[in-house]
C-alpha positions as CSV (number, residue, x, y, z in Angstrom):
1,X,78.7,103.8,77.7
2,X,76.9,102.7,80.7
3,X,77.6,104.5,84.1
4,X,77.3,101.6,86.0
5,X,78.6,97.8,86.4
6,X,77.8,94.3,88.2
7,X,79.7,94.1,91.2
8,X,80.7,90.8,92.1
9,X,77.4,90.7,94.7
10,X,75.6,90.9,91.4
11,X,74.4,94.7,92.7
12,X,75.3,97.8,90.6
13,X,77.6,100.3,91.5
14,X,77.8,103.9,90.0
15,X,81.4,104.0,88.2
16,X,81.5,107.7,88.6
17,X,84.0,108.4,85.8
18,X,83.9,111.2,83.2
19,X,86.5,110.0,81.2
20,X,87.2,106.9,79.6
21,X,89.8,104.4,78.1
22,X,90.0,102.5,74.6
23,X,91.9,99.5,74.5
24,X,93.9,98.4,71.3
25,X,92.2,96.0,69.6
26,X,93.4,96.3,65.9
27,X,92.5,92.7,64.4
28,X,89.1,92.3,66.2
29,X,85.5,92.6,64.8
30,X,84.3,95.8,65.9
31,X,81.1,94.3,67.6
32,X,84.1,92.5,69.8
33,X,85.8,95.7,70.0
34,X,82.5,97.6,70.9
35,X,81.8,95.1,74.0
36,X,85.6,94.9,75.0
37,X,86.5,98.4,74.8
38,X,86.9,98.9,79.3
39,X,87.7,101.9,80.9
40,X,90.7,101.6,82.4
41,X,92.1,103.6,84.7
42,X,96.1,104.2,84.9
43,X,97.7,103.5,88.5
44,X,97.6,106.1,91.3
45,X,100.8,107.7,91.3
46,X,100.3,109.5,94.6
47,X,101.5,107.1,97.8
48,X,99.4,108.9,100.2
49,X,96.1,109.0,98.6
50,X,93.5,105.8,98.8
51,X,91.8,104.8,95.9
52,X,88.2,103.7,95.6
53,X,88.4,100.8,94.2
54,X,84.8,99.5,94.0
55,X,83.8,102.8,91.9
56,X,86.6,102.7,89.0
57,X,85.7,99.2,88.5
58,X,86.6,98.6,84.7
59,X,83.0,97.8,82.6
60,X,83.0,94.0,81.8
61,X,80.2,91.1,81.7
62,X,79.9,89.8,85.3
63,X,80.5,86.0,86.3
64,X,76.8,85.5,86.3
65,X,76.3,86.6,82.5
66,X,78.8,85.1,81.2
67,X,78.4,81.6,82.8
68,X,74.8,81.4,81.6
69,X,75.8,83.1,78.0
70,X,77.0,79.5,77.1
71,X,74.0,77.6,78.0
72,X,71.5,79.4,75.7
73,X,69.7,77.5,73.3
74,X,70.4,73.8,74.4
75,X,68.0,71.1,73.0
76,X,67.8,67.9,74.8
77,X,69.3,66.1,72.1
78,X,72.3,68.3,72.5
79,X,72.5,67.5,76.5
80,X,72.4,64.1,75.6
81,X,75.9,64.6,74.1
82,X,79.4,65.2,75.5
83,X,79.3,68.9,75.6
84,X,83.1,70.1,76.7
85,X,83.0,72.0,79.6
86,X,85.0,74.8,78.8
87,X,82.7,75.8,75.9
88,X,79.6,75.0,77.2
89,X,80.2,75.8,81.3
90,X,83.4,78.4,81.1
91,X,83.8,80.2,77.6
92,X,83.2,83.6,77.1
93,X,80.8,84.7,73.9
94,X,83.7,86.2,72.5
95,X,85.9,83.1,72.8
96,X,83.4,80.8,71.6
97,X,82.7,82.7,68.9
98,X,86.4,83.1,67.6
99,X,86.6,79.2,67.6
100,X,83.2,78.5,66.2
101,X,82.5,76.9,62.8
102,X,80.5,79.9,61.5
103,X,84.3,82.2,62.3
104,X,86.3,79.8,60.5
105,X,84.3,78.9,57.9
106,X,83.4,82.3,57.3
107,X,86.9,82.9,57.3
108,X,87.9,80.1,55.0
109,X,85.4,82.1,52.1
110,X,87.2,85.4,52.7
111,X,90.5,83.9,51.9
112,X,89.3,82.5,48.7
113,X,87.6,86.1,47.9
114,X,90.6,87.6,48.9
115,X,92.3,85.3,46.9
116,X,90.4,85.9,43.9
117,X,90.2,89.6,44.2
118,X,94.1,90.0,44.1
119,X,94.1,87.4,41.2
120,X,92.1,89.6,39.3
121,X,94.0,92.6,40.0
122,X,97.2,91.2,38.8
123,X,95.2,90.2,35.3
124,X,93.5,86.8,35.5
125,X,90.5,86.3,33.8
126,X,88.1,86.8,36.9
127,X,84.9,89.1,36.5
128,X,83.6,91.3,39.0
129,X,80.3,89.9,39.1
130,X,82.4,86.7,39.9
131,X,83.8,88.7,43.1
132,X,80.5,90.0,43.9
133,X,78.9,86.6,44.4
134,X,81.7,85.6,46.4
135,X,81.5,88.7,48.7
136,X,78.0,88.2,49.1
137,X,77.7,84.9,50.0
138,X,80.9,84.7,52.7
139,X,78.2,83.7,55.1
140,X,75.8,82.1,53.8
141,X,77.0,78.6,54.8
142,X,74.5,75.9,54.5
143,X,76.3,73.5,57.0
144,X,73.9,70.6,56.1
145,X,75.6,70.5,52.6
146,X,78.6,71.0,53.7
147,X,78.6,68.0,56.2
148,X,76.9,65.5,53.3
149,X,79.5,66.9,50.8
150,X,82.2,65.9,53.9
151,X,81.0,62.6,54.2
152,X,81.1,62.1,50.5
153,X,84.7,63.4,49.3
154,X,86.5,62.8,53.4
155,X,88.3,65.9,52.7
156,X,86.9,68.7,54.2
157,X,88.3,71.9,52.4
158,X,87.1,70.4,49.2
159,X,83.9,70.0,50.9
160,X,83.4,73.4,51.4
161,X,84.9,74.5,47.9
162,X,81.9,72.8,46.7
163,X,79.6,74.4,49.1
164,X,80.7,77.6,48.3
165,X,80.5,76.9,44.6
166,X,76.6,75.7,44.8
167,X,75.7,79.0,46.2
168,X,78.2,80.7,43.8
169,X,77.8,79.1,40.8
170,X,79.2,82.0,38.5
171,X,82.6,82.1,40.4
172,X,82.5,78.1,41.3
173,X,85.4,77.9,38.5
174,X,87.9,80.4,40.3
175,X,87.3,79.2,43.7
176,X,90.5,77.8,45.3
177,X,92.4,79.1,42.1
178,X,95.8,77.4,42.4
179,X,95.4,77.2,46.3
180,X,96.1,73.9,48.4
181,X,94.4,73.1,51.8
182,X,96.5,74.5,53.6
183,X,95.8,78.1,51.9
184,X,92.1,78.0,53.6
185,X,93.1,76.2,56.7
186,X,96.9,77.4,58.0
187,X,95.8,80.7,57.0
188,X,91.8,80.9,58.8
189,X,94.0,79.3,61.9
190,X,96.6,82.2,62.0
191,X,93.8,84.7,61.8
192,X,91.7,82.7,64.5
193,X,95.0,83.1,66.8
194,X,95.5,86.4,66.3
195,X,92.4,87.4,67.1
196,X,92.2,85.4,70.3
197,X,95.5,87.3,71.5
198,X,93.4,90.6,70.8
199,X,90.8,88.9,72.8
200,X,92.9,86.9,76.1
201,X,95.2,90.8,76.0
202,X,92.5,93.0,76.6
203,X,91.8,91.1,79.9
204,X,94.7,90.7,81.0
205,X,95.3,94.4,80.9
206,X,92.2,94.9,83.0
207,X,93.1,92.1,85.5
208,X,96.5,94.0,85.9
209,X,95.0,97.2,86.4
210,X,92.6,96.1,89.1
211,X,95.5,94.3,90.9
212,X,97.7,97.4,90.6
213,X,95.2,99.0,92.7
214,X,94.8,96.8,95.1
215,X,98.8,97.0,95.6
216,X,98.8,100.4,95.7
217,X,95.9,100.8,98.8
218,X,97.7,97.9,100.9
219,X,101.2,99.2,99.8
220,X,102.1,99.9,103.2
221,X,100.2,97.4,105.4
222,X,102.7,95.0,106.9
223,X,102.4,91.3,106.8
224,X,104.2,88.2,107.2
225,X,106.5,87.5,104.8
226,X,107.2,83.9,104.2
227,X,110.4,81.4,102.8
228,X,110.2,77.6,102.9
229,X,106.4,78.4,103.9
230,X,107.9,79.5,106.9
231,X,107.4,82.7,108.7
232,X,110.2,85.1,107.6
233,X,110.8,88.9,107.7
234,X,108.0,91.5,107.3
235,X,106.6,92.6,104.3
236,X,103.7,94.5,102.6
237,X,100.1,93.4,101.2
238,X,100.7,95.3,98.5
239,X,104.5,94.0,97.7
240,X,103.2,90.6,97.5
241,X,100.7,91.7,95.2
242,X,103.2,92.7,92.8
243,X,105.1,89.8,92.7
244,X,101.7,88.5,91.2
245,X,102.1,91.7,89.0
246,X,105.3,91.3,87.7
247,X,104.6,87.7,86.4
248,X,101.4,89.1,84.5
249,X,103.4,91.9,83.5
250,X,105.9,89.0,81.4
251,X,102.7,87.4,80.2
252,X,101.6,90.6,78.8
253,X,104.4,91.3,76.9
254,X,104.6,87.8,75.8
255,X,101.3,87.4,74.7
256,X,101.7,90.8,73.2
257,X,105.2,90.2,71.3
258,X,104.1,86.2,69.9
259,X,100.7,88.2,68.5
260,X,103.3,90.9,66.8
261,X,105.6,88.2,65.6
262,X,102.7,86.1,63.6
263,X,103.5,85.7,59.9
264,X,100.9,84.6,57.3
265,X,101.3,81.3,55.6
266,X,100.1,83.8,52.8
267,X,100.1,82.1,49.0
268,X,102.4,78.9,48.7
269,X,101.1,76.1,46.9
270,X,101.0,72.2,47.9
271,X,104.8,71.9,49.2
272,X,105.6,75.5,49.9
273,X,107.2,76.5,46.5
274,X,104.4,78.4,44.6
275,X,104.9,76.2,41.8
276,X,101.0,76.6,40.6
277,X,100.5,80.5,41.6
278,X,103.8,80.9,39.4
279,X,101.9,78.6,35.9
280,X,99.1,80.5,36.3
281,X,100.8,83.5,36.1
282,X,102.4,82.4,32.8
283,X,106.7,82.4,34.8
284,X,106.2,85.7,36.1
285,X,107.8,85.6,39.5
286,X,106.3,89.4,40.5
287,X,103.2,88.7,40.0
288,X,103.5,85.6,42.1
289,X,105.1,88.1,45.0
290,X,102.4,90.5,44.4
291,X,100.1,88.5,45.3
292,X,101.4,87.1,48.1
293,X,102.2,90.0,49.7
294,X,98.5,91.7,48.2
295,X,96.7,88.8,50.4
296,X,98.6,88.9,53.3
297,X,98.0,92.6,53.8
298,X,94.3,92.2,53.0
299,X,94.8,89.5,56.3
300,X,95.5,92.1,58.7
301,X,99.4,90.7,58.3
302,X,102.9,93.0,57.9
303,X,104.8,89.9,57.1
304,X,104.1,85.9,55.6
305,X,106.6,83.2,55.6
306,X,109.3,83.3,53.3
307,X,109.7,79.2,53.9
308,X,106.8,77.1,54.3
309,X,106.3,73.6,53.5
310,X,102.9,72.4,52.9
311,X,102.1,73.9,55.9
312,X,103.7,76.9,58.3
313,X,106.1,75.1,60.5
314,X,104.2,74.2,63.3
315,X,107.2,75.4,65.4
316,X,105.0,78.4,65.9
317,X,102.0,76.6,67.7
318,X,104.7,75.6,70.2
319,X,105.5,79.1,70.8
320,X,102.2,80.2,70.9
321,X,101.0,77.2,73.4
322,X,104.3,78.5,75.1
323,X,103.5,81.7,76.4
324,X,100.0,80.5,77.2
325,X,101.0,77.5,78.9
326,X,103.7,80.5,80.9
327,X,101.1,82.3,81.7
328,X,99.0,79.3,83.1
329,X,102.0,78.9,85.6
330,X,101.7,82.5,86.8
331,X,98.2,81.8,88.0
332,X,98.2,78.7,89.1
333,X,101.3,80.6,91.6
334,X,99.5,83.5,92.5
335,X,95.7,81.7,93.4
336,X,97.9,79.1,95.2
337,X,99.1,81.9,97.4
338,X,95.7,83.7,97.6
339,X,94.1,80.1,98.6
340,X,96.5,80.0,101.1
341,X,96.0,83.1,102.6
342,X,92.6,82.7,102.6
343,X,92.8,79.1,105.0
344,X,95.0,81.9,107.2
345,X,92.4,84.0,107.0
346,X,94.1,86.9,106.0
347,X,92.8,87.5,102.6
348,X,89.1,85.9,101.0
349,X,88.4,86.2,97.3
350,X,84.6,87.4,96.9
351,X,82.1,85.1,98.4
352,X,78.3,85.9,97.2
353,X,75.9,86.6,99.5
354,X,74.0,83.5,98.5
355,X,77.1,81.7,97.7
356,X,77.5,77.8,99.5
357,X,80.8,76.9,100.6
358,X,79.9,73.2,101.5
359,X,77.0,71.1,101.2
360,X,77.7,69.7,104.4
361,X,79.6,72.6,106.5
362,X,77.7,76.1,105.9
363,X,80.4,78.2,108.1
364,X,82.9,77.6,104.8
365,X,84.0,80.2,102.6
366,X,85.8,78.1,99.8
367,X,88.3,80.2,97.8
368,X,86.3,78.3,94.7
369,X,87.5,80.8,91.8
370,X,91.3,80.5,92.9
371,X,90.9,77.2,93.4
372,X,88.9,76.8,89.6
373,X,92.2,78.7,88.3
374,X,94.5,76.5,89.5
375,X,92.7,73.5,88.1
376,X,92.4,75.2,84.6
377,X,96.0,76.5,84.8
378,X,97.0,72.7,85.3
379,X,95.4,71.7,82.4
380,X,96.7,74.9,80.1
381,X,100.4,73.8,81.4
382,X,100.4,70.4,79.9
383,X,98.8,71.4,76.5
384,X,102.5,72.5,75.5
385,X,103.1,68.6,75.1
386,X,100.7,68.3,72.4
387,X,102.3,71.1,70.1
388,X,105.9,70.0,70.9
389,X,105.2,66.2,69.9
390,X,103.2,67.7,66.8
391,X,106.3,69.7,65.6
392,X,109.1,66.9,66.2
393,X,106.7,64.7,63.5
394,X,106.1,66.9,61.0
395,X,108.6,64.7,58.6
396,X,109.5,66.1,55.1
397,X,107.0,68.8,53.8
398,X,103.8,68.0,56.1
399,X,102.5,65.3,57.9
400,X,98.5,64.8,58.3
401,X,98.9,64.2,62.2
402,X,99.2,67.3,63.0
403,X,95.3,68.2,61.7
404,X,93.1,65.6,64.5
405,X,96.0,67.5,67.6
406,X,95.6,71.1,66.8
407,X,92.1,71.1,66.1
408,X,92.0,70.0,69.7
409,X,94.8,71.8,71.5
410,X,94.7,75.0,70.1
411,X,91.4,75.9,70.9
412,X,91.8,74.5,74.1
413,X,94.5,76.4,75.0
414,X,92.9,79.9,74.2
415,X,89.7,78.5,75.9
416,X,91.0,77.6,78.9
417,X,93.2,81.1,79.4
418,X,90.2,83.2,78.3
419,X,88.0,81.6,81.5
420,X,91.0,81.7,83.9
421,X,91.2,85.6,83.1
422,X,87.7,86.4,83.3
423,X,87.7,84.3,86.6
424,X,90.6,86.3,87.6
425,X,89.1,89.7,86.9
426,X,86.7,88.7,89.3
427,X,88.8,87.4,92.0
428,X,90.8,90.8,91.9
429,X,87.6,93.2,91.6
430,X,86.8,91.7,95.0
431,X,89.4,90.6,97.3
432,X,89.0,91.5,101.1
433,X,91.5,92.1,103.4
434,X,91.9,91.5,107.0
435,X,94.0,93.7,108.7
436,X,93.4,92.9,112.3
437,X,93.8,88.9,111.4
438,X,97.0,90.0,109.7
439,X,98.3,91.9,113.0
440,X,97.1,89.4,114.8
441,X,99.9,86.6,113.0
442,X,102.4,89.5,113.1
443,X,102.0,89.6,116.4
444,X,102.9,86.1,117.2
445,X,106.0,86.0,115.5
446,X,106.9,89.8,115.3
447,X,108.7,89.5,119.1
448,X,111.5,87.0,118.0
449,X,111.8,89.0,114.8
450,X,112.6,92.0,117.2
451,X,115.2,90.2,119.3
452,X,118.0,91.9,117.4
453,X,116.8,95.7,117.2
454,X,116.0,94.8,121.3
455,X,119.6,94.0,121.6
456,X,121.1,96.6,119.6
457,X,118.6,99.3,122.1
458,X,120.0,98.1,125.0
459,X,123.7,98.4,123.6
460,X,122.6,101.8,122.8
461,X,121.4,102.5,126.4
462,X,124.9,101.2,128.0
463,X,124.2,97.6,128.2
464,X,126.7,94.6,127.5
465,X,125.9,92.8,124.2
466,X,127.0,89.3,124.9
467,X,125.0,89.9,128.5
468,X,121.9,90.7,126.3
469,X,121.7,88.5,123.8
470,X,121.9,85.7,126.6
471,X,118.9,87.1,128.5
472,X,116.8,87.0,125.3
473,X,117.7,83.8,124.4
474,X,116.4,82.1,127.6
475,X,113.4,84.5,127.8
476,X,112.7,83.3,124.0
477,X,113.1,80.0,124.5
478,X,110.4,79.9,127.3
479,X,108.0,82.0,125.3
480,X,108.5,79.8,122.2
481,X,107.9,76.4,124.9
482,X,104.4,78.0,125.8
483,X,103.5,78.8,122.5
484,X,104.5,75.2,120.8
485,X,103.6,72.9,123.8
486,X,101.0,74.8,125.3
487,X,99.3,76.1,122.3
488,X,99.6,79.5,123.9
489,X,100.2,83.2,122.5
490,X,103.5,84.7,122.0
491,X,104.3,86.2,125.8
492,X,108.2,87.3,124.6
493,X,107.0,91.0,124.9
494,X,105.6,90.4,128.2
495,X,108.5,88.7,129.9
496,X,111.0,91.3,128.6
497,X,108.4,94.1,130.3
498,X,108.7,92.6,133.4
499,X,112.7,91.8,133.5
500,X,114.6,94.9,135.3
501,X,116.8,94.1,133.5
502,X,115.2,95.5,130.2
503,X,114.3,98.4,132.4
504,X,116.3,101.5,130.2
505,X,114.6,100.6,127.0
506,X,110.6,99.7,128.5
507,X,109.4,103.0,127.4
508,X,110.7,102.4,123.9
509,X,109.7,98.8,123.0
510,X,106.6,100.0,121.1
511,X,108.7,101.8,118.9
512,X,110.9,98.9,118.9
513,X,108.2,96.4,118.0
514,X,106.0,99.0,114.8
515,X,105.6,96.2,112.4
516,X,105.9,99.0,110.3
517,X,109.6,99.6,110.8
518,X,110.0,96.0,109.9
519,X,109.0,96.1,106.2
520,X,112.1,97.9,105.0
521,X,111.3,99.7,101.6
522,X,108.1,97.6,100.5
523,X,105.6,100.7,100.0
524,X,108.6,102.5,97.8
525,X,109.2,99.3,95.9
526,X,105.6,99.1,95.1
527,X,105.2,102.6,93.5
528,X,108.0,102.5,92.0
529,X,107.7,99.4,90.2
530,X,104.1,100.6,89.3
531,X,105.4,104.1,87.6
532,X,108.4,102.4,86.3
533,X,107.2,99.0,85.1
534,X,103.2,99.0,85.2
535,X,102.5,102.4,83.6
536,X,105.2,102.3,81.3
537,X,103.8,98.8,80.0
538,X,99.9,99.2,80.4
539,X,99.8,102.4,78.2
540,X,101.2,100.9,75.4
541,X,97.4,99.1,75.5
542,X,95.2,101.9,76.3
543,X,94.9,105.9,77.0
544,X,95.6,106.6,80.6
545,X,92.8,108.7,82.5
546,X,93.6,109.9,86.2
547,X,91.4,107.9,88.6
548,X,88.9,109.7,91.3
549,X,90.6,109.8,94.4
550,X,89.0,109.7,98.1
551,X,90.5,111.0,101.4
């Protein structure tokens, strides 16, 4: 493995680690698994210690790679074309390729090999040079034929039965034995999703990781908190950060649990009822579970439908568009907030060193990734429409409308959830924090905030409670006329300084106002939620290494 990654500069940084991390990735090709295997370092435990961030970086393809992976290759006739733009501007490789023609169709001959292999293990008449022809040409797709034979018939399975069958002509009579459309394409489409889960949880994992960091080295910075988008008590950096956490923490798990809970459409005939698997097999109902059960497990599948009609009850591709559609809502929260921020000017996502913010205005430093999330997430939230509607039509056994929708949405969905977490990674690989901007807003609304503990000080130094709180309210009613009509700073400390009256507590009033005594438990919160809720969670999806520390 390499010992060094692109930054978000595009410059290379020394990652500096001796160990490494391996990621889960049970149902993907290993060249996928090879280039998504990350090292990924657990959270820092320790509340005292900093953490480099920038050199324990997890290994991943940087923006600029990726973005200009998709635009290999183009012909003029092709750019003369709609081309969508979150295949050929957005996608990852890995993505792409999990939705492309050569995966699916690729995938549609396995499940007729499969197919045939248990079929001849359960004694029908199926050679294994039969087999052998059908193994060997899973890939050799000639697409040409296949789109003349599409034209031809208007079905396409039985387009590519026929495909298949000119380049296997030995085992063209066993192809599709007893199968129905919906064997090649319910099935190849359960696979498809599987694997993008694999695909959408490996980064997510990483995005979480790199934001646990970043919550655990501003744990303890104060900053304002805000209700109503109105300046409330005190919090932390960090505790804000894992409010973002927390919500990709349920997306995780969600993502991770729908991937668990997906059943194979397995072996089930034209309405569900395994009617032809059952005559071939001469009545015998075991053989007819055998092979069901044989093919599902070939799939990568612990369980298939019991009940199917035609097709698997599309109930599932609402759940599945569910949690992505969740998750989209969980962004488009936490790049609102860092887009805010960042017009504050408390918090900027990375900006490229030859990065424009405007055509017009060069001094702008558009929050352009947060603000691309956001416009992806919208799109991801109202894809759950298309599902829903699908399902609620479905009448009988199957309906056909479901086919021209979920080739679309689907896809789409995975698409558009893949970009926003790369897009993410990078955001949270390289956000910058200003500290002294952050004081600065503290410290225009910190001294009303204080009022109270200024109050309870004087009480404490033999003063009259009902006498004090009457003082402050005049001197903070000036101070807050100055700052709204005047446009002026915050001057409530200074008048209190120079009342006598405030003269037994003077020395103590910067104790009084630390912003730091303000944030209550924030930088406890934040560890513990990380060692209770982030470790316990992330190492279910990879092997925990302890990360180099720096004074």
């Amino acid at each position: 493995m390499s010992d060094s990654t692109t930054t978000t500069d595009g410059s290379q940084k020394s990652l500096n680690m001796s160990d490494s991390t391996s990621v889960s990735q049970t149902s993907l090709p290993a060249e996928q698994q090879s280039q998504q295997q990350q090292q990924l370092p657990p959270p820092q435990r320790q509340q005292s210690a900093k953490i480099n961030r920038s050199a324990i970086l997890l290994n991943g393809p940087s923006m600029k790679d990726q973005s200009s992976s998709s635009s290999f290759h183009i012909s003029m006739e092709d750019r003369e074309k709609y081309r969508s733009p979150l295949n050929s501007r957005y996608a990852s490789a890995e993505m792409s390729y999990n939705f492309s023609e050569i995966k699916k169709f690729s995938t549609w001959r396995r499940l007729w090999f499969w197919l045939a292999k248990c079929q001849k293990q359960l004694g029908l008449d199926i050679t294994d040079e039969q087999l052998e022809e059908l193994e060997r040409n899973i890939t050799n797709i000639d697409f040409d034929i296949a789109e003349a034979e599409e034209r031809r018939r208007r079905h396409d399975v039985m387009a590519h039965v026929h495909t298949y069958s000119r380049c296997c002509p030995k085992a063209s009579p066993i192809i599709h034995l007893g199968a129905t459309s919906a064997y090649v394409g319910d099935n190849a489409d359960l696979i498809v999703m599987r694997d993008a889960f694999d695909i959408l949880i490996v980064k997510l994992v990483r995005c979480i990781q790199r934001f646990t960091q970043f919550a655990q080295e501003y744990a303890s910075l104060p900053t304002l908190g805000y209700t109503h988008m109105q300046p409330a008590q005190l919090t932390t950096v960090g505790k804000r950060a894992c409010i973002w956490i927390q919500d990709l923490l349920m997306d995780l798990k969600n993502f991770d649990r729908i991937k668990r809970q997906l059943k194979f459409r397995g072996v089930k005939g034209t309405t569900g009822t395994q009617a032809s698997f059952l005559q071939l097999f001469n009545g015998d109902h075991s053989k007819v579970e055998d092979l069901d059960r044989m093919v599902t497990e070939m799939a990568g599948f612990s369980k298939a439908f019991i009940i199917c009609g035609q097709t698997y009850t599309r109930k599932l591709d609402v759940e599945v568009v569910s949690v992505l559609a969740s998750f989209g809502g969980s962004i488009h929260k936490m790049c609102t907030d860092i887009r805010l921020l960042a017009s504050l000017k408390e918090i900027e996502e990375p900006f490229e060193i030859e990065q424009l913010g405007s055509s017009v205005m060069p001094y702008k430093r558009n929050p352009m990734r947060c603000e691309r999330c956001c416009s992806l997430a919208r799109h991801l939230m109202t894809l759950i429409n298309d599902p829903l509607g699908t399902h609620s039509v479905q009448w009988m056994e199957r309906t056909l409308d479901d086919s021209a929708n979920k080739r679309i949405c689907i896809p789409e969905a995975f698409l558009t959830a893949d970009i926003i977490l790369f897009t993410l990674q990078n955001i949270s690989e390289g956000l910058v924090v200003y500290p002294k901007v952050i004081d600065k807003h503290i410290k225009q609304e910190l001294p009303f905030m204080a009022t109270e503990n200024i109050i309870m000080a004087m009480v404490s130094a033999g003063g009259n409670r009902q006498e004090c709180h009457e003082k402050i309210r005049t001197l903070s009613q000036k101070s807050a006329e100055r700052v709204k009509l005047d446009g002026l700073d915050n001057d409530l400390v200074d008048r209190v300084k120079n009342d006598p009256y405030f003269a037994p507590i003077i020395n103590k009033l910067d104790v009084i106002l630390d912003a730091k005594t303000f944030i209550g438990r924030a930088p406890e919160q934040v560890f513990e939620f990380i060692l209770r809720e982030v470790e316990p969670t992330l190492k279910n999806f990879l092997i925990p290494i302890t990360p180099k520390l720096i004074d």
